[in-house]
C-alpha positions, 0 to 999 in steps of 0.5 A: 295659627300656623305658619310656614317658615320661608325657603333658606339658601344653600347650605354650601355658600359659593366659594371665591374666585381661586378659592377650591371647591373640595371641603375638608370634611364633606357632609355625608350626603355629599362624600357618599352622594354615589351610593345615596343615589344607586339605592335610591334608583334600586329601591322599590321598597315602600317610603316614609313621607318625605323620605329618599330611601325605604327603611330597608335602604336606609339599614343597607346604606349604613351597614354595606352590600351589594345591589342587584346591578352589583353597586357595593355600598360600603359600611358606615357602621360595623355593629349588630344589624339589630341596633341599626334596624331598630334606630331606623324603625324608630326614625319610621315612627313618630317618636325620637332617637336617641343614640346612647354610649360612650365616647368613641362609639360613633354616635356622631357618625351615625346620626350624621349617617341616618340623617343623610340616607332618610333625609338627604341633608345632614346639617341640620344640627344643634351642637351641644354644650354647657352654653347651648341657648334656648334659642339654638333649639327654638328660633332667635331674632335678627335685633336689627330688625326686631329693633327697627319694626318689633317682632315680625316674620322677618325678624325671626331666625329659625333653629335648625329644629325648627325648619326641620319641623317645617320642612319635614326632614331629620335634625340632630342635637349632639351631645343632648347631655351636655346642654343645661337641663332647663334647655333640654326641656325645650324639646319635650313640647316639641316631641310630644306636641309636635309644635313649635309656639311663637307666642311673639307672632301668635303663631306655632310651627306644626311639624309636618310629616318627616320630621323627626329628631337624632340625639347623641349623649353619654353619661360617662363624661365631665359635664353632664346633665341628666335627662328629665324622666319627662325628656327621656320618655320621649326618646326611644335609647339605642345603646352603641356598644364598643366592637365585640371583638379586636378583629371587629376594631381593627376593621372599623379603625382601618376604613376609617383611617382609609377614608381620612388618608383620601380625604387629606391626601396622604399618600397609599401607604403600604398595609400597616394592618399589624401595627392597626392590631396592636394599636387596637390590642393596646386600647382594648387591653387597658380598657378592659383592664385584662390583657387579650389571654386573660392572663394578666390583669392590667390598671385602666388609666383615666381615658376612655381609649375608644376607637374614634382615638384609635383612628387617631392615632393611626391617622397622625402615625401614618402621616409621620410615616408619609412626610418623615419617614418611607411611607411604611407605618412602624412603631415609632410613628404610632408611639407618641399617639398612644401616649398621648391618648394613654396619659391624660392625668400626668401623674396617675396615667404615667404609672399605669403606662409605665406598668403596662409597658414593662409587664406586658408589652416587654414580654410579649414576642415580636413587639421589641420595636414597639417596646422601644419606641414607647420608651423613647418617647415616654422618656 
């Protein structure tokens, strides 16, 4: 028999007396809540069972526009149209999404984003890793009380997936191919049957419409198990290219940095648009192992470099630059973030940065300032 899993409390717990009530990081749906609700109110499109938007909503909530009553929806991803019309289309259907790329290609955000616009709740999410448990995608129990009356409704804890099956809205699993294999195969009754077998209770959760599943993975990272054909047919893979273009980066990293400084209260700093572009000229140069003219070839050390590493940096530089210097962002605030980012294997690393600094980033006109800062601090 079926069954049908109890109503759970609010996912924001009341906050203490004296304590505040702005989160650090809000969910998606509650940062953007504005946008959210002006789509919903324009959207006469056709919806999904249980969706808050139509997939056409859902496609502009995420890449930005403007609405009749002239509302801007801000751009959560910056990429091919064609890749976000494709992972909503699939959300449309009954198989799962998988996000696929590598690190720093804002799968995280992007799921967290569809998760948002589709079904108006974005946490509900199983966070993977190399001890993920069976449970954190099936259910678990409450031991007190499995203990004191045996297995029972009551006793019973739900995953996220779970009630995501049973109230038809949108889970998340986060680095899929960090989870143990025998783990990941959890999922594959799950998004082929669309049932949940509770053999403890005789009973099974049956997916209702809406529900439907959001999983990120790379395969270019330490720790990773690959995906069993069985698990993967069960997917639809959209790949997450890295920006095409600097002009393209340099856009991403400079509304993120934005929204992070509102978030934390930096102060407006003045435009540090040129030092973003070289931020971002750096990683894509070592990245690709070829400077931006094509002219030189350069040695890629052993991180990645992504663009979610980028924001980091310049988000750590312009906090330097509000709380010990004038508030401009220079050279020198963002010069000890790219070595870190740069050097990962202090031996192998420090040489390819060494390299790259005194062939390329000594000779090229205007970039003495940051030439000297990197010095400094590689020192």
């Amino acid at each position: 028999m079926s069954a049908n899993l109890a109503s759970t409390p609010s996912k924001t717990a009341a906050p203490h007396p004296g304590e505040s009530t702005t989160a650090l990081r809000p969910h998606a749906e509650d940062a953007f809540a504005a946008e959210l609700a002006a789509l919903a109110a324009q959207d006469d499109r056709p919806r999904p069972a249980r969706w808050k938007l139509s997939p056409w909503a859902v496609a502009t909530y995420l890449l930005g526009g403007a609405l009749p009553d002239g509302t801007v929806i801000s751009p959560k991803y910056v990429g091919p149209r064609r890749i976000v019309e494709v992972a909503v289309t699939t959300l449309a259907t009954d198989r799962a999404l998988l996000l696929l790329g590598v690190p720093g290609t804002a799968k995280t955000w992007v799921s967290e984003h569809l998760a948002a616009a589709v079904s108006g709740d974005s946490t509900l999410l199983v966070q993977g890793t190399a001890g993920t448990p069976e449970e954190a995608i099936r259910y678990g129990w409450n031991y007190a009380r499995l203990l004191a009356h045996g297995p029972s409704r009551d006793a019973l804890v739900p995953s996220p997936v779970m009630r995501a099956m049973a109230e038809g809205m949108t889970a998340r699993v986060e680095e899929l191919t960090r989870i143990p294999a025998d783990v990941q195969d959890t999922l594959i009754t799950i998004l082929s049957e669309k049932t949940l077998p509770v053999p403890e209770l005789g009973e099974e959760v049956q997916a209702v419409r809406g529900f439907n599943l959001i999983a990120t993975a790379n395969d270019r990272d330490r720790g990773v198990n690959d995906l069993s054909s069985a698990l993967r047919r069960r997917f639809n893979t959209v790949v997450l290219p890295l920006p095409e273009s600097a002009e393209a980066e340099v856009d991403i990293v400079s509304r993120r940095v934005e929204q992070i400084g509102r978030s934390l209260d930096l102060p407006a700093a003045p435009d540090g648009t040129a030092e973003i572009r070289r931020v971002v000229t750096v990683f894509r140069e070592l990245r690709d192992g070829l400077t931006g003219d094509g002219r030189t070839k350069v040695k890629s050390p052993s991180g990645t470099l992504s663009t979610a590493e980028a924001i980091s940096v310049v988000t750590g530089g312009l906090a330097l630059a509000a709380h010990f210097g004038d508030g401009v962002l220079r050279p020198a605030d963002v010069a000890a973030g790219i070595l870190g980012a740069v050097v990962r294997d202090p031996a192998a690393d420090r040489v390819v940065w060494q390299e790259y600094l005194e062939t390329v980033v000594r000779e090229r006109e205007g970039w003495t300032d940051f030439y000297r800062a990197c010095r400094e601090v590689s020192a």
